[in-house]
C-alpha atoms as a printed R data frame, in Angstrom:
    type eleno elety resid chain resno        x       y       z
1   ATOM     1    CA   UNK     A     1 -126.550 119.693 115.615
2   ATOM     2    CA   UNK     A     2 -126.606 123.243 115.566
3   ATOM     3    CA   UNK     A     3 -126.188 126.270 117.471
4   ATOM     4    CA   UNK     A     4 -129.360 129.208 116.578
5   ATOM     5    CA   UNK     A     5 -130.967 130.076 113.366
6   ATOM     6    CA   UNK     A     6 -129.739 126.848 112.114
7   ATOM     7    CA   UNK     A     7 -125.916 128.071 112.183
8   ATOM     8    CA   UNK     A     8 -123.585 124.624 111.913
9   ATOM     9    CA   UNK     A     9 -120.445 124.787 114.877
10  ATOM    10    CA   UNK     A    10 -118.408 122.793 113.272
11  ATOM    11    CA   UNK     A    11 -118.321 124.126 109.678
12  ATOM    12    CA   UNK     A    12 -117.637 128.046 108.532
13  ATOM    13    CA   UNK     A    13 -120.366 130.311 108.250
14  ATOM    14    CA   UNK     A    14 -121.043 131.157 104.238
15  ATOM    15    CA   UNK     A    15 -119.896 134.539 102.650
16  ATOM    16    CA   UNK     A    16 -121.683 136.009  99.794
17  ATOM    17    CA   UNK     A    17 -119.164 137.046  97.258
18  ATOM    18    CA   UNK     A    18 -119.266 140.779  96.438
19  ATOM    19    CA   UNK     A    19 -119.069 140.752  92.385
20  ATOM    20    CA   UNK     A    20 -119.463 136.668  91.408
21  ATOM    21    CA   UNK     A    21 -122.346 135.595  92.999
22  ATOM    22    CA   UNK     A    22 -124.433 132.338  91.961
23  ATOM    23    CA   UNK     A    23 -127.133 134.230  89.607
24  ATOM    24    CA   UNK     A    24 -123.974 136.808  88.003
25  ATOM    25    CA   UNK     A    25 -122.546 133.685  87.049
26  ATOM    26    CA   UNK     A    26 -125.383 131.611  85.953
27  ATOM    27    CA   UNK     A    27 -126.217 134.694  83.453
28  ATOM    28    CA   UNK     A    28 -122.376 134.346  82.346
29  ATOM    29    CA   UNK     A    29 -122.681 130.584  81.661
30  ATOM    30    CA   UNK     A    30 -125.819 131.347  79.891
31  ATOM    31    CA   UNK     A    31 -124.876 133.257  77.179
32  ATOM    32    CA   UNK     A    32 -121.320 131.302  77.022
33  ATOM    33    CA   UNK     A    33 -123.544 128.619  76.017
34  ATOM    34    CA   UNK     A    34 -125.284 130.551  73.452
35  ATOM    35    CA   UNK     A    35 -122.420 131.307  72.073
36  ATOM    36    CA   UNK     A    36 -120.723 128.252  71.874
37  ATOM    37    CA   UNK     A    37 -123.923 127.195  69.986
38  ATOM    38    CA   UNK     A    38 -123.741 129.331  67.121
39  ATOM    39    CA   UNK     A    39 -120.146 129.092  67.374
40  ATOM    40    CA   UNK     A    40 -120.676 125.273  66.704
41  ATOM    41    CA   UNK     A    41 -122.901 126.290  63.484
42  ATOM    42    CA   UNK     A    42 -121.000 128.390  62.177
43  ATOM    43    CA   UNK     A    43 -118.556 126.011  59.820
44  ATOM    44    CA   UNK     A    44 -122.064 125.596  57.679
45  ATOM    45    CA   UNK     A    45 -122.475 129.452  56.578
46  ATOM    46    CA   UNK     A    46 -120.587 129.683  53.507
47  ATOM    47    CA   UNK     A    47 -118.553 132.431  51.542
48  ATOM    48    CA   UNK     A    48 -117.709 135.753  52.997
49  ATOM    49    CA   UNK     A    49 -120.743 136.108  55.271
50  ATOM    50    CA   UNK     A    50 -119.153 133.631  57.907
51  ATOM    51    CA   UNK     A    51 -117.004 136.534  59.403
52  ATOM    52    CA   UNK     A    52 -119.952 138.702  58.935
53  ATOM    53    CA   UNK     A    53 -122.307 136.518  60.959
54  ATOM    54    CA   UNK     A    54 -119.348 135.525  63.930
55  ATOM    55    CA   UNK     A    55 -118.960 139.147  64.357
56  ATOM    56    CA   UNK     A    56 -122.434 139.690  64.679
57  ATOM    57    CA   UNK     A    57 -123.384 136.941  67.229
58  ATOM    58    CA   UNK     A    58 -120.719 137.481  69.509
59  ATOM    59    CA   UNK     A    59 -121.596 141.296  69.532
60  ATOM    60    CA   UNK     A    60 -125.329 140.772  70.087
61  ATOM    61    CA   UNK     A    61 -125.088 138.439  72.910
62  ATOM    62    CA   UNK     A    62 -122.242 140.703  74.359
63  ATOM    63    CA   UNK     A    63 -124.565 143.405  74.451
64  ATOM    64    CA   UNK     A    64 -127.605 140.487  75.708
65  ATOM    65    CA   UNK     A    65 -125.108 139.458  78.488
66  ATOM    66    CA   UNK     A    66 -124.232 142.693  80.183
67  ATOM    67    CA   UNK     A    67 -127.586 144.147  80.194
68  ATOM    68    CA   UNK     A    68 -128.771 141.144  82.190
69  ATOM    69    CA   UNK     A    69 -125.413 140.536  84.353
70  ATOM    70    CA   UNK     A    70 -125.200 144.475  85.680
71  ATOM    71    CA   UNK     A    71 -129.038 144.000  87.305
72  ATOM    72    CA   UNK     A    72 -126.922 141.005  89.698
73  ATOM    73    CA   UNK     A    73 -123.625 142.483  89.909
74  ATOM    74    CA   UNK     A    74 -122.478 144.713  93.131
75  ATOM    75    CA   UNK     A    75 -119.863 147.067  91.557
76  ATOM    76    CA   UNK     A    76 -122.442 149.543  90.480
77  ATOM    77    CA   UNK     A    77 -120.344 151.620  92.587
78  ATOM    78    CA   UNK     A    78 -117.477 151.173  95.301
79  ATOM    79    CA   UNK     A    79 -115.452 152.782  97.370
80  ATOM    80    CA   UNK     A    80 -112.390 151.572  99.828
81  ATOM    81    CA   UNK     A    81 -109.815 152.721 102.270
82  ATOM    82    CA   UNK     A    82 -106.491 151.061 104.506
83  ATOM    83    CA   UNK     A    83 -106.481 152.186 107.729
84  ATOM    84    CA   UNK     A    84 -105.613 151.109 111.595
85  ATOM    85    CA   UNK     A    85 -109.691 150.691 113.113
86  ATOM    86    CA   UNK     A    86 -111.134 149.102 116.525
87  ATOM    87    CA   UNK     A    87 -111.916 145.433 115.600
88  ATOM    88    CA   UNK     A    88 -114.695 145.039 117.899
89  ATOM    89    CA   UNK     A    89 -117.230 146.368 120.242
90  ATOM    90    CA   UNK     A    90 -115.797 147.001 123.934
91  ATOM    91    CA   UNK     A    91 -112.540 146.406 123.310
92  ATOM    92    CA   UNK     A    92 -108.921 148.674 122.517
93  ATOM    93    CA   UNK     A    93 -107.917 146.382 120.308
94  ATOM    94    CA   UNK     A    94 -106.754 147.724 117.012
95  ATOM    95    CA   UNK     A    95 -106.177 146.129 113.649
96  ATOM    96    CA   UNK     A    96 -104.633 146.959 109.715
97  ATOM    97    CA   UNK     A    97 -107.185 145.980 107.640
98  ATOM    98    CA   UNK     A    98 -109.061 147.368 104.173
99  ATOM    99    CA   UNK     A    99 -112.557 148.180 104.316
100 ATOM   100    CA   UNK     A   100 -114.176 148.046 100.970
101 ATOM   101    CA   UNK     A   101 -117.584 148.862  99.804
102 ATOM   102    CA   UNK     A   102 -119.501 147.840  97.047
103 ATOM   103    CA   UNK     A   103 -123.038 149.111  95.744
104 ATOM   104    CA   UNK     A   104 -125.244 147.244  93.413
105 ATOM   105    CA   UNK     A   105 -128.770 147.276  92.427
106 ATOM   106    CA   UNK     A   106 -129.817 144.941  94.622
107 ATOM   107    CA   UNK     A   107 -127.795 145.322  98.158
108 ATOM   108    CA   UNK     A   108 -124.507 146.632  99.366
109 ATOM   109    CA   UNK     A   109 -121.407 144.885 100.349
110 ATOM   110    CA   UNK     A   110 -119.102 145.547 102.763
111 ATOM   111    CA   UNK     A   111 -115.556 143.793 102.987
112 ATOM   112    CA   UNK     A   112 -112.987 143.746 105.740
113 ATOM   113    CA   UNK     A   113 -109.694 142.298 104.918
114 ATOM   114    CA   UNK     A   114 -106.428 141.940 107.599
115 ATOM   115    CA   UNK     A   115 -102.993 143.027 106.044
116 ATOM   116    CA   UNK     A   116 -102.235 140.758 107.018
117 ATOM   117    CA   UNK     A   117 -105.051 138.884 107.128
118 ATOM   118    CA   UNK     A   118 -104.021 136.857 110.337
119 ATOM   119    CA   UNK     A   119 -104.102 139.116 112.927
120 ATOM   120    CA   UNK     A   120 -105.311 138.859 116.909
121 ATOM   121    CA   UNK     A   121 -105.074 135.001 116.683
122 ATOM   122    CA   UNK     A   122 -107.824 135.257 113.796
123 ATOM   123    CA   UNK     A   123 -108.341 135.355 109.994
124 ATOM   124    CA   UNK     A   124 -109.804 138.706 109.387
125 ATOM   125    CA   UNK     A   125 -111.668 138.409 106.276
126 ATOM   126    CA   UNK     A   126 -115.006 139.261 106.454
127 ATOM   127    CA   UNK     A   127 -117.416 139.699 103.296
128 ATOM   128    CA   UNK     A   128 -121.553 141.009 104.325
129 ATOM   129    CA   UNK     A   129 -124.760 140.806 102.333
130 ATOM   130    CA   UNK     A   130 -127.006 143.570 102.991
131 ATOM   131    CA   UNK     A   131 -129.927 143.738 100.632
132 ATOM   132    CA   UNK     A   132 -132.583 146.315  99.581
133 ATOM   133    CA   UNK     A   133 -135.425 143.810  99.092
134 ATOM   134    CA   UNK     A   134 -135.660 143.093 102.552
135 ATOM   135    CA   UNK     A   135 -135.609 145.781 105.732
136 ATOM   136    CA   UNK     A   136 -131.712 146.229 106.109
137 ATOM   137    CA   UNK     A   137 -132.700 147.056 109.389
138 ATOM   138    CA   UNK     A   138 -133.039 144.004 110.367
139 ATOM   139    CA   UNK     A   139 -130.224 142.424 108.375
140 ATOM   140    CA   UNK     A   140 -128.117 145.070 110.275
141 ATOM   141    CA   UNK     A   141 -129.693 143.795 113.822
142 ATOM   142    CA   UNK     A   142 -128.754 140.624 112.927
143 ATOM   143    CA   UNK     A   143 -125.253 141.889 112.249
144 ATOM   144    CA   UNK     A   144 -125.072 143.433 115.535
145 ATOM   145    CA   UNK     A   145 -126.047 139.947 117.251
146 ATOM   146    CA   UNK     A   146 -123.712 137.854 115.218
147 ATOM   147    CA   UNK     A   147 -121.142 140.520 116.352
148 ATOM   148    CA   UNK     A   148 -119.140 141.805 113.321
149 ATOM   149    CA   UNK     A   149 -116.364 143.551 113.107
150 ATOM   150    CA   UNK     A   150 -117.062 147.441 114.271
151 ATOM   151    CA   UNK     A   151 -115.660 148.711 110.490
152 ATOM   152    CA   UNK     A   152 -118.607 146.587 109.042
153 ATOM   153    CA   UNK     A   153 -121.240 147.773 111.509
154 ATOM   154    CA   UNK     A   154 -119.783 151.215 110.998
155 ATOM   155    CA   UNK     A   155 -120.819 151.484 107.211
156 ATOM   156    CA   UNK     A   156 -124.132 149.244 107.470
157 ATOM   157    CA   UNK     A   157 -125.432 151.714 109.849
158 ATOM   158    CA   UNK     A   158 -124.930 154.503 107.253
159 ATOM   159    CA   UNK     A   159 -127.366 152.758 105.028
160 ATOM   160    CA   UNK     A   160 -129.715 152.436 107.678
161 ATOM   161    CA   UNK     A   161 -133.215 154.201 107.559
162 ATOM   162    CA   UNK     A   162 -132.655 156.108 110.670
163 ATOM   163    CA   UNK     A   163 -129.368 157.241 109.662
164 ATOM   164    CA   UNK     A   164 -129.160 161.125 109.333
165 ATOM   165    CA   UNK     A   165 -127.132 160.411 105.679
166 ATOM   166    CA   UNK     A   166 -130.578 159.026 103.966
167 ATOM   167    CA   UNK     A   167 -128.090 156.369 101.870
168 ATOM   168    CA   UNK     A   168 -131.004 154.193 101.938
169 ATOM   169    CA   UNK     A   169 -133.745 155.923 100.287
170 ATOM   170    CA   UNK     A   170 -131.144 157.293  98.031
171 ATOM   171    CA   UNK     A   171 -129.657 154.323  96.860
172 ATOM   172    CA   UNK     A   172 -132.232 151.755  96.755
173 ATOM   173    CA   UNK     A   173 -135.076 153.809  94.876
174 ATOM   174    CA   UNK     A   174 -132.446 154.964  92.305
175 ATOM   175    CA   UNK     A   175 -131.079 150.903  92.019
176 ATOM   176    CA   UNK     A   176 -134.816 150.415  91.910
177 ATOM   177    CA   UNK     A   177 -135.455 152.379  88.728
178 ATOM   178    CA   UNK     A   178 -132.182 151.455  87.466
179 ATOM   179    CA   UNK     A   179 -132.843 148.118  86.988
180 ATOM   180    CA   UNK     A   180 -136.426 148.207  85.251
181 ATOM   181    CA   UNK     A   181 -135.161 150.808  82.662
182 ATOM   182    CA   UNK     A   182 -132.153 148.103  82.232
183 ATOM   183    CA   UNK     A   183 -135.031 145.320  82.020
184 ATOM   184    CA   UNK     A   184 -136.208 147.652  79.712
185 ATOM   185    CA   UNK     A   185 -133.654 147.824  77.067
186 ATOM   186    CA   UNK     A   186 -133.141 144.171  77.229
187 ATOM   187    CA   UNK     A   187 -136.371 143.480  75.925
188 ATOM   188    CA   UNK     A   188 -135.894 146.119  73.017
189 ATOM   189    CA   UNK     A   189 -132.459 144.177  72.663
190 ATOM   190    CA   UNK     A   190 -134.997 141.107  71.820
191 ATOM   191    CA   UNK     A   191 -137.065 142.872  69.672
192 ATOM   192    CA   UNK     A   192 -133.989 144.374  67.641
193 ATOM   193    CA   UNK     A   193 -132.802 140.919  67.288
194 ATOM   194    CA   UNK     A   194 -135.882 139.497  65.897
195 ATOM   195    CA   UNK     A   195 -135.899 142.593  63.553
196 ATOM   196    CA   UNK     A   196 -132.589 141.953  62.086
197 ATOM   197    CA   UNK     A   197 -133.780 138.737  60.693
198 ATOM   198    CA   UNK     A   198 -136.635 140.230  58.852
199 ATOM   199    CA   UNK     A   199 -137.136 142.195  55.963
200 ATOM   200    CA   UNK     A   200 -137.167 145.540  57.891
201 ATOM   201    CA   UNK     A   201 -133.710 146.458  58.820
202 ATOM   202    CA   UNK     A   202 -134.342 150.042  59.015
203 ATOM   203    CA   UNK     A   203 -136.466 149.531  62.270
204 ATOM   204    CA   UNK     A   204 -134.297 146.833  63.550
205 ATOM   205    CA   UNK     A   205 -131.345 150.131  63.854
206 ATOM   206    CA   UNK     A   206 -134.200 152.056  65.162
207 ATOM   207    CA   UNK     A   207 -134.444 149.873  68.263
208 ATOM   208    CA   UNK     A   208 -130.648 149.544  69.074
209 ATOM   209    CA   UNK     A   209 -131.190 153.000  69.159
210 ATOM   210    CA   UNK     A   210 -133.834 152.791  71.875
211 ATOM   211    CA   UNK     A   211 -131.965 150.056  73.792
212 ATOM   212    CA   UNK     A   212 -129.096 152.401  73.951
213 ATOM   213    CA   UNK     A   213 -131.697 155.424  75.125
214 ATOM   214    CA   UNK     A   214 -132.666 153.098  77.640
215 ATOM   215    CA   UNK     A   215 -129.134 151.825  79.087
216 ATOM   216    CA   UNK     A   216 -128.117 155.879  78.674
217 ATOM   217    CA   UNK     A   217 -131.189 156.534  80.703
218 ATOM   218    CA   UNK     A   218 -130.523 153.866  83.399
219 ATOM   219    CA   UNK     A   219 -127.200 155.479  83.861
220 ATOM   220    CA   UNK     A   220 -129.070 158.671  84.310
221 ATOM   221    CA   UNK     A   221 -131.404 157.455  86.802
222 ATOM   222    CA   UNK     A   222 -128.151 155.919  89.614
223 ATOM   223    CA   UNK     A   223 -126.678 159.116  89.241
224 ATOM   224    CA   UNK     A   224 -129.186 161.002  90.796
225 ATOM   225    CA   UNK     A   225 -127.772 159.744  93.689
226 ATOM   226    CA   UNK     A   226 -125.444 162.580  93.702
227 ATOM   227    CA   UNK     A   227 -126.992 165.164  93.044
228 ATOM   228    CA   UNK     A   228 -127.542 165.212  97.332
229 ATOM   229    CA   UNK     A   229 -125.218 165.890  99.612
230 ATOM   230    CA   UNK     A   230 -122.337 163.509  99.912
231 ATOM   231    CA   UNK     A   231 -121.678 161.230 103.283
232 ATOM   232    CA   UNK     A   232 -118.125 160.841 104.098
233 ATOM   233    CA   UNK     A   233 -116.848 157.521 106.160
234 ATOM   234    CA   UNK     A   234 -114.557 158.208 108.316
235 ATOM   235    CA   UNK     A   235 -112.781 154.943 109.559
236 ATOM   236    CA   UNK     A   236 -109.703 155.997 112.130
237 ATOM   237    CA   UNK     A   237 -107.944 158.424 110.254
238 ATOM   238    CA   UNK     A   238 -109.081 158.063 107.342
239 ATOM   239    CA   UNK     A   239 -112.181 158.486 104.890
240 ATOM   240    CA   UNK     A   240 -113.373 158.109 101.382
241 ATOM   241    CA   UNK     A   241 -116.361 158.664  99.777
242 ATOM   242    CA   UNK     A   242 -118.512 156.403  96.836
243 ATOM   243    CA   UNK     A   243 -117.682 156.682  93.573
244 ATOM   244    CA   UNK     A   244 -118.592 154.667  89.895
245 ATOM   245    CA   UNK     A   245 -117.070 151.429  89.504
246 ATOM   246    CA   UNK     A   246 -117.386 149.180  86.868
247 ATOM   247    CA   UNK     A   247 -120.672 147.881  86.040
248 ATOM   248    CA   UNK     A   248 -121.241 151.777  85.792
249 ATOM   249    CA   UNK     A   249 -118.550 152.208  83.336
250 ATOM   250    CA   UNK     A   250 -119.383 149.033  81.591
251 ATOM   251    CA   UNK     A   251 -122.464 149.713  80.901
252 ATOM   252    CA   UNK     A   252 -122.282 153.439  79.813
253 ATOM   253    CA   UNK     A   253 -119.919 151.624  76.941
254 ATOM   254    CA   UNK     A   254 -122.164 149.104  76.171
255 ATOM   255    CA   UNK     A   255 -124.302 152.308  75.293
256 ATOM   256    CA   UNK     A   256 -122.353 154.042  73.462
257 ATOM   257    CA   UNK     A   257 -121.619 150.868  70.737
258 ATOM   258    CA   UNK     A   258 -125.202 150.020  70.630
259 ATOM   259    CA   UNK     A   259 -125.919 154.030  69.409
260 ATOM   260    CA   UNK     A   260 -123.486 153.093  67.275
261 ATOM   261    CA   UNK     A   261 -124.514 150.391  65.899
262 ATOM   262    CA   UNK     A   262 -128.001 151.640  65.693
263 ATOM   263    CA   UNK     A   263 -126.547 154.591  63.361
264 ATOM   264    CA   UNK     A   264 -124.618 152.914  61.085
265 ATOM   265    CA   UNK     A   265 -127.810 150.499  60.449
266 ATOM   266    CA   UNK     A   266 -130.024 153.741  59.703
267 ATOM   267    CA   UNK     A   267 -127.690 155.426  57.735
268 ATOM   268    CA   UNK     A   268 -126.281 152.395  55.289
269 ATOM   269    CA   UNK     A   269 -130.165 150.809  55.078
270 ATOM   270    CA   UNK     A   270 -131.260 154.461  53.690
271 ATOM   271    CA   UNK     A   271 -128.423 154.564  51.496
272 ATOM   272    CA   UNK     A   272 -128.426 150.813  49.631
273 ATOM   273    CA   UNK     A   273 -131.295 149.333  51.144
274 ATOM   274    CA   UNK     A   274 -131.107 146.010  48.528
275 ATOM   275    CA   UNK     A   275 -126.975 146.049  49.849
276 ATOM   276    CA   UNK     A   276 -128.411 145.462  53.360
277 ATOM   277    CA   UNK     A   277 -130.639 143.238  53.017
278 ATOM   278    CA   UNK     A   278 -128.163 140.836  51.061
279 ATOM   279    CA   UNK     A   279 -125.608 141.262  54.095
280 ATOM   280    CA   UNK     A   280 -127.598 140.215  56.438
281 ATOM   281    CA   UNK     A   281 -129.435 137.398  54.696
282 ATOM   282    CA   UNK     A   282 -133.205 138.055  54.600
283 ATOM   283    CA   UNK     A   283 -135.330 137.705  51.336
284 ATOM   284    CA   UNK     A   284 -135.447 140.727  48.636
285 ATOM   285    CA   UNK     A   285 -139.253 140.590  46.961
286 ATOM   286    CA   UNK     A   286 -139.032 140.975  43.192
287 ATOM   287    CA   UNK     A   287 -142.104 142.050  42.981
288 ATOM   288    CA   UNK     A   288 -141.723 145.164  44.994
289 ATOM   289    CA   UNK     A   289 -140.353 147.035  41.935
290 ATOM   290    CA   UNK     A   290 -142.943 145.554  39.469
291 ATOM   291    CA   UNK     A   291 -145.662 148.209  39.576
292 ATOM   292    CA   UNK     A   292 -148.007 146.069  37.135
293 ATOM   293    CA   UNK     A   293 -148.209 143.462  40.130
294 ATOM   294    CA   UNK     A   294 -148.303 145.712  43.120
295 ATOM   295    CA   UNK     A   295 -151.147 148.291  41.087
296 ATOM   296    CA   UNK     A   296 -152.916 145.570  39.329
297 ATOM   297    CA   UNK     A   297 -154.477 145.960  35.874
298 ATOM   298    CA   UNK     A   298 -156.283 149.244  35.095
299 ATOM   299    CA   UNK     A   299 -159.360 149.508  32.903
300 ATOM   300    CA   UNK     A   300 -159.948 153.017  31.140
301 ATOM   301    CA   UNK     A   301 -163.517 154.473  31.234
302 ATOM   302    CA   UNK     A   302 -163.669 156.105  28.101
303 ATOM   303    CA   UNK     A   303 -167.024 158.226  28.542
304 ATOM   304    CA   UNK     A   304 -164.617 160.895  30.544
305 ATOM   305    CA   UNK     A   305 -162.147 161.326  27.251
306 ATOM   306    CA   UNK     A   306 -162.909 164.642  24.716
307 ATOM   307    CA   UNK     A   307 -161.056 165.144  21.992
308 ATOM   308    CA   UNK     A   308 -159.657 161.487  21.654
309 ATOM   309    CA   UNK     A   309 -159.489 160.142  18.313
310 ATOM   310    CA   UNK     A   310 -158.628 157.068  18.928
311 ATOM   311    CA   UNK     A   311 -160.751 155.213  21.919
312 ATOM   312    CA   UNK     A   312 -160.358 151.668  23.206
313 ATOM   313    CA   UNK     A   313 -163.630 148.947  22.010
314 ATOM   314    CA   UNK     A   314 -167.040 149.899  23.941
315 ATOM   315    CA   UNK     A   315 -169.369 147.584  24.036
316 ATOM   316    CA   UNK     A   316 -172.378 148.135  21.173
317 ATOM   317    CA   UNK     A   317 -175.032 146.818  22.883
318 ATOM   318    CA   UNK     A   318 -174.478 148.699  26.301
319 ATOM   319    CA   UNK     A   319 -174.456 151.992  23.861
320 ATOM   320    CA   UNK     A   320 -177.562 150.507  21.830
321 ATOM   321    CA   UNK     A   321 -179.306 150.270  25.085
322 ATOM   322    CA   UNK     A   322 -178.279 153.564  26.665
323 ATOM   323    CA   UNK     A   323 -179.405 155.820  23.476
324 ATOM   324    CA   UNK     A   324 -183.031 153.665  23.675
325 ATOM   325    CA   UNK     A   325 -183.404 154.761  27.216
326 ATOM   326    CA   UNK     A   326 -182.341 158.256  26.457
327 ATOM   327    CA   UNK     A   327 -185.019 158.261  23.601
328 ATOM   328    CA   UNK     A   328 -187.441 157.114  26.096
């Protein structure tokens, strides 16, 4: 039984959480498990190299893990305010509540929590998914049929496309770009990774560089956002205005220790390039400083020496038979 669009009566509608949604935490778990898996094989690397290698893991699939959980998360930025607000369309009624928003890549959130949270003989605690992938338009008509709260309504409608603010175009084509230069670094994350177990650690430093170039320029790419004129929300008497949160902050860390990493690799590879290799386990050729085996044997032409007294064996009958064709 059901009432429209599928919408059980006799069970509570389902909120999407704001910051730990299903595919945030699925990318946590992910890597948890990763790491629980080297963790597991770790007891079999012997001598001083165990710390080495711990250390290393759990850094690298740090790094792995918050490139890929900032493209889900919704605390790209935020903003929130406490103040006394209508509660609903065409009515006086007024109500203490917070109204928090949250900006990801993906969608906005807006939150509307009672202090107290039972208030008007109801549990004011409201939580709204509006995404970019879809029209928000329509997410937003279907927020004015359902009949939210007026606070929610109030600051979907600035991220409308008709709304004189432009917070749409603004914030989804900068999320937009955002993402794929995060995508971006996470696949230059894989590469450096596969680098570090090969022979060439020089280039494996090289592209923690780039993945931090790319993070740095992902960074870059949200904040254009404000370099256009700001849109206050004014809720009662009082406003606020967006500003970074977290994942922002998070990330712009993340960064700066893979630039960090990727110039300490440079710099110690370039300065004992055999010490490197030994610390992190891949193969040293011996016959890289044997120049007999990487030149091969050379033979001497001696036709092209003057003034040599001593000359290595020629061959008599090659000469016999070049001073009879000279004769000839």
């Amino acid at each position: 039984m059901t009432f429209y669009n599928k919408i059980f009566p006799f069970y509570p509608q389902q909120r999407t959480p704001f910051i730990f949604d299903l595919e945030l935490l699925t990318v946590i778990l992910v890597f948890l498990v990763f790491a629980g898996i080297f963790l597991l094989i770790l007891p079999g690397i012997r001598g001083k190299s165990r710390l080495f290698w711990m250390f290393r893991v759990i850094i690298s699939l740090f790094i792995g893990a918050v490139i890929v959980a900032v493209n889900f998360s919704g605390d790209w930025a935020a903003a929130s305010v406490k103040a006394n607000t209508t509660y609903k369309s065409f009515s006086n009624a007024f109500v203490s509540a917070e109204v928090g928003l949250h900006v990801g890549l993906s969608g906005i959130n807006v939150t509307l929590k009672g202090n107290p949270v039972r208030q008007l003989n109801e549990t004011i605690d409201y939580n709204e998914m509006f995404k970019w992938t879809d029209s928000l338009d329509e997410d937003y008509a279907e927020a004015l049929e359902r009949g939210l709260p007026s606070p929610i309504l109030y600051v979907a409608e600035k991220f409308t496309m008709n709304s004189p603010c432009g917070l749409y175009y603004q914030y989804r084509y900068s999320g937009r770009y955002a993402s794929a230069t995060m995508w971006t670094a996470f696949c230059c994350w894989l590469v450096a990774n596969i680098l570090f177990c090969m022979p060439v650690i020089l280039y494996a430093g090289y592209m923690m560089l780039v993945t931090g170039a790319f993070m740095f320029l992902s960074l870059a790419s949200f904040s254009t956002i404000y370099n256009l004129p700001s849109c206050i929300f004014t809720l009662g008497t009082a406003s606020f205005q967006i500003g970074y949160s977290g994942s922002f902050w998070l990330v712009l860390a993340t960064g700066f220790l893979c630039g960090l990493i990727g110039i300490l690799v440079v710099i110690l590879d370039c300065l004992f390039p055999k010490k490197m290799k030994e610390v992190f386990s891949v193969g040293v050729d011996d016959d890289d400083d044997d120049e007999e085996t990487c030149l091969g044997k050379g033979y001497l032409n001696t036709n092209f020496l003057e003034g040599v007294t001593s000359l290595a064996p020629v061959n008599v009958s090659f000469v016999v038979s070049l001073n009879h064709v000279r004769h000839n």
